[in-house]
C-alpha positions as CSV (number, residue, x, y, z in Angstrom):
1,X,127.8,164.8,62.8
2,X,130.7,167.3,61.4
3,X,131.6,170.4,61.4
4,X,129.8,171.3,57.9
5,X,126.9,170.4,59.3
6,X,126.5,172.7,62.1
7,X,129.0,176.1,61.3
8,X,127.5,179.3,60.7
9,X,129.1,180.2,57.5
10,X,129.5,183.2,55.8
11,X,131.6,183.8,58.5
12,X,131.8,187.8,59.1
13,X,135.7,188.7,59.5
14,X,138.3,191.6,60.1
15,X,141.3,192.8,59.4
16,X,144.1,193.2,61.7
17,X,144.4,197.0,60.6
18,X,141.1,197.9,62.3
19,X,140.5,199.5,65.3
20,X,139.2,198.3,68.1
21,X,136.1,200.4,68.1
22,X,135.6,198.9,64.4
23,X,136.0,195.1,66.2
24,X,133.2,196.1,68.9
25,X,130.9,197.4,66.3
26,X,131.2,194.6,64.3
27,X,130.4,191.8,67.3
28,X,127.8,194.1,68.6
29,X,125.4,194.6,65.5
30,X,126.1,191.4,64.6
31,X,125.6,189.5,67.9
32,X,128.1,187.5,67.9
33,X,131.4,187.3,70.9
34,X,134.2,186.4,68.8
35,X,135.4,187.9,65.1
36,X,138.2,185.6,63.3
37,X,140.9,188.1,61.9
38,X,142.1,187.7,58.2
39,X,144.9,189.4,56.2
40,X,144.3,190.7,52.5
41,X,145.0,187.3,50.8
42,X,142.3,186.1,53.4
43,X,144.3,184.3,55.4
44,X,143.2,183.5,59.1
45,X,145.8,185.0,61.4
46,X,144.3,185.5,64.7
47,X,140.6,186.0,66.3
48,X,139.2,188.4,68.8
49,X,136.6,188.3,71.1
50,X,134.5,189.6,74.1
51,X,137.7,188.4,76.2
52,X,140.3,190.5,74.8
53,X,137.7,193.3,75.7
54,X,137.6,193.0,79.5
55,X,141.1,194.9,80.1
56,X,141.0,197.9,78.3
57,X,142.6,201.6,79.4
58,X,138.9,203.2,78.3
59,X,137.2,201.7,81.3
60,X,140.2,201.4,83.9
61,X,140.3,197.8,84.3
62,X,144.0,197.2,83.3
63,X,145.9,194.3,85.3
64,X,146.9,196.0,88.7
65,X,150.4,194.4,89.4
66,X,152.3,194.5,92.6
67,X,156.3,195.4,92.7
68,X,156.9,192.3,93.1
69,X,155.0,190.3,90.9
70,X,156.4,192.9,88.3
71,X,160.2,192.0,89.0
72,X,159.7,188.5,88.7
73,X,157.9,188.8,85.3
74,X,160.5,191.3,84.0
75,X,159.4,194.0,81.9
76,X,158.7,192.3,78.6
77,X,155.3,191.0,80.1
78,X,154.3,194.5,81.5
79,X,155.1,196.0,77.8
80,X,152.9,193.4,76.1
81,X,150.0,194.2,78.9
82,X,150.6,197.6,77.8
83,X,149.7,196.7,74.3
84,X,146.6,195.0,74.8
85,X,144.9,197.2,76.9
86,X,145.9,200.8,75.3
87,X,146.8,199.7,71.6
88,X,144.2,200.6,68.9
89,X,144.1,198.2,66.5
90,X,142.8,194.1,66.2
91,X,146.3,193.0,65.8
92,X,147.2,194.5,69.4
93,X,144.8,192.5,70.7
94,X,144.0,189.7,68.7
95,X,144.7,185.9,69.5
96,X,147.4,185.2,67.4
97,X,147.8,181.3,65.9
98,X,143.9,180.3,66.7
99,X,142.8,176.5,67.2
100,X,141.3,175.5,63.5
101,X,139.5,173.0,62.2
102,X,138.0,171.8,58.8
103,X,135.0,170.5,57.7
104,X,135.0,167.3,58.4
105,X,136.0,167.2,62.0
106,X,133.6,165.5,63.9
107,X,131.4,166.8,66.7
108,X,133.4,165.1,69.6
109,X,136.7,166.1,68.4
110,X,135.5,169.5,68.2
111,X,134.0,169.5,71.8
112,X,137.2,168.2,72.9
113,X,139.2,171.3,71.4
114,X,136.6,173.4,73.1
115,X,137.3,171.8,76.8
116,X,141.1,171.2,76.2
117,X,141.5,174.8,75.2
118,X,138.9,176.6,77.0
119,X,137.5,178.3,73.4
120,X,134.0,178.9,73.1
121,X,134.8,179.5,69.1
122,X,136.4,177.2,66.7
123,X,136.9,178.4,62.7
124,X,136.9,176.0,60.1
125,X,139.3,175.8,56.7
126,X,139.4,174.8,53.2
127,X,142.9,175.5,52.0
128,X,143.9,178.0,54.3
129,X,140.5,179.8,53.7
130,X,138.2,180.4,56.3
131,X,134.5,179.3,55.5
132,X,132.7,179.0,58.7
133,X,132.8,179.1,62.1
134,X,131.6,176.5,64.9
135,X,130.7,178.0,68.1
136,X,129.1,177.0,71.6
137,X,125.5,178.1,70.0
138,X,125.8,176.0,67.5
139,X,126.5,173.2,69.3
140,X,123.4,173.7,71.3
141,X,121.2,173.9,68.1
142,X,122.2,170.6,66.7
143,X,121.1,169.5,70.2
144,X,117.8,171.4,70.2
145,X,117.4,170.0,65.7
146,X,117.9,166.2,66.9
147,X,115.5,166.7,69.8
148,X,112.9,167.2,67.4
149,X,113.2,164.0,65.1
150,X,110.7,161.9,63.2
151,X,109.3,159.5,65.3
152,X,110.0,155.8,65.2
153,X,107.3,153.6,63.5
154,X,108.3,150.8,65.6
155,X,107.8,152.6,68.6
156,X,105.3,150.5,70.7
157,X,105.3,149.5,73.9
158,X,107.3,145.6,73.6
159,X,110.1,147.6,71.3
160,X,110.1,150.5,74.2
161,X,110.2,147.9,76.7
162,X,113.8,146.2,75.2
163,X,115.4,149.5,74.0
164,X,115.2,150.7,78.1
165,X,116.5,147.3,79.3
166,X,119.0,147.2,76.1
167,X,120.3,151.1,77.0
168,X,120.7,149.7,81.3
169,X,121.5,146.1,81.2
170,X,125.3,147.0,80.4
171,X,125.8,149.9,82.7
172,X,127.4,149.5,85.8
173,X,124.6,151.8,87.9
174,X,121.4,149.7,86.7
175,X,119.1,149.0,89.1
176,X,119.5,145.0,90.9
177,X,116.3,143.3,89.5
178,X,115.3,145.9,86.9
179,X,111.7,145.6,85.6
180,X,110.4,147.9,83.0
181,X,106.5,148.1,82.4
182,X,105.4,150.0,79.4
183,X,101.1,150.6,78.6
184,X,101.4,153.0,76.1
185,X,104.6,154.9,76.6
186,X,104.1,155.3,79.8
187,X,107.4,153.7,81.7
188,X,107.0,152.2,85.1
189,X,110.5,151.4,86.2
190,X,111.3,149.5,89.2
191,X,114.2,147.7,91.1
192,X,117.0,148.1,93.9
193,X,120.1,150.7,94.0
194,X,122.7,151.0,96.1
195,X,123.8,154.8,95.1
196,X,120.8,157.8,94.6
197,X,123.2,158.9,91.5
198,X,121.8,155.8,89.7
199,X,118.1,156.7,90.2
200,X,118.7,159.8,88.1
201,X,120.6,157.6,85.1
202,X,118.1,154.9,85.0
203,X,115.2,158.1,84.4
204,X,117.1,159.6,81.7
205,X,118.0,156.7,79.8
206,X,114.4,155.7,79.7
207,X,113.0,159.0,78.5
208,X,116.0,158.7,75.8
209,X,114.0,156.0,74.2
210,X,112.0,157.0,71.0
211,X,108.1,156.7,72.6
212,X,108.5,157.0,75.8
213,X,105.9,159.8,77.0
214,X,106.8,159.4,81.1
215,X,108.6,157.4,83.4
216,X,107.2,156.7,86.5
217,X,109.9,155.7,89.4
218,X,109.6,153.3,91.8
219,X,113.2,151.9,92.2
220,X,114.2,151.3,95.6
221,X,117.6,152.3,97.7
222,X,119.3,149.8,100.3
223,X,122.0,150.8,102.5
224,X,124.6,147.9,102.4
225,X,125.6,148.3,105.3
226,X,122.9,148.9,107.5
227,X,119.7,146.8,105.2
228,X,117.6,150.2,105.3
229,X,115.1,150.0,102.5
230,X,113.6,153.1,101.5
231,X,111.0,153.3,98.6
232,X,111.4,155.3,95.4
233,X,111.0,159.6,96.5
234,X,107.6,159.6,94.0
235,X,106.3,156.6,95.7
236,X,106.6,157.9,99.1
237,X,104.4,161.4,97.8
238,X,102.2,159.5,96.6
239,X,101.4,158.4,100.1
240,X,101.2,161.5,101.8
């Protein structure tokens, strides 16, 4: 998937000439944590957000800097503090030169600016224009969309069956001695790890498979060292 896929477009926008109250406003009737900023031409030339927002002179929570600290950082950082927690406008504040994208960036590219830049918000261009915006959110909608897709026709138990041993076979944590049983969707899975984090893996990437309705798990740990065999957690309850 890309960008155009997923962005919330129109994108609502700002000025740098506004004031800060007129930012807040803006992000708090419209719900949203972050507003990009555009000149008159409608140029992107910064963004602000919830985060420019936490030191502010209204509610006394500007930096609190020792003597010290201060001399070594020399007075041009204590000015520019200054600015962004007294000045009035969005361009006091504003993230200037924000990460951009367009609409064809795909999904994991787009994560990746998100991680690498610790940005929850990334706007997308056409020509220097902005026309939408991708955000955390939206990520997690195209997660919740492709959870919900059309079933697979082929979806019975033998094609379950070899998708589960297809998506483990490769991996370096599946089970020694895998066996998969499948009576109509339902997944019994069963074999021998040497790590607990694999018993976790081998669940998920069986309930990944299109038909699968429950996994049952009755894989096995051995300690290498010592030859203790312990059955599968659910097995054990189902003893008690």
């Amino acid at each position: 998937m890309r960008a155009h896929q997923i962005m919330t477009k129109p994108v609502f926008t700002i000025t740098p000439d506004a004031t800060i109250l007129d930012a807040a406003n803006v992000m708090l009737r419209r719900h949203i944590s972050g507003v990009p900023v555009v000149d008159a031409a409608g140029k992107l030339v910064g963004i602000v957000s919830e985060g420019d927002f936490i030191r502010r002179g209204e509610i006394g929570t500007e930096r609190k800097r020792g003597r010290w600290l201060k001399s070594i950082l020399g007075p041009g950082k204590s000015a520019s503090d200054f600015v962004r927690e007294h000045g009035c406008k969005v361009s006091d504040v504003m993230s200037q030169s924000p990460v951009t994208i367009t609409e064809n960036t795909p999904l994991a590219e787009i994560v990746d600016l998100m991680e690498k830049r610790d940005i929850k918000r990334v706007p997308v261009l056409r020509n220097d224009k902005i026309v939408g915006i991708v955000t955390r959110a939206n990520l997690l909608q195209a997660v919740a969309s492709l959870a919900r897709h059309v079933p697979d026709p082929t979806a019975d138990d033998d094609h379950v069956r070899n998708r589960i041993i297809d998506a483990m076979e490769k991996a370096d944590w599946a089970p020694i001695g895998l066996n998969v049983i499948v009576r109509d969707g339902i997944v019994h899975l069963s074999g021998v790890i040497t790590d607990e984090r694999a018993r976790q893996a081998a669940i998920v990437a069986a309930e990944n498979v299109e038909g699968v309705r429950k996994v049952y798990d009755h894989i096995c740990w051995v300690d290498t060292m010592s030859g203790v065999y312990l059955n599968s957690p659910e097995d054990d309850l189902r003893k008690v």
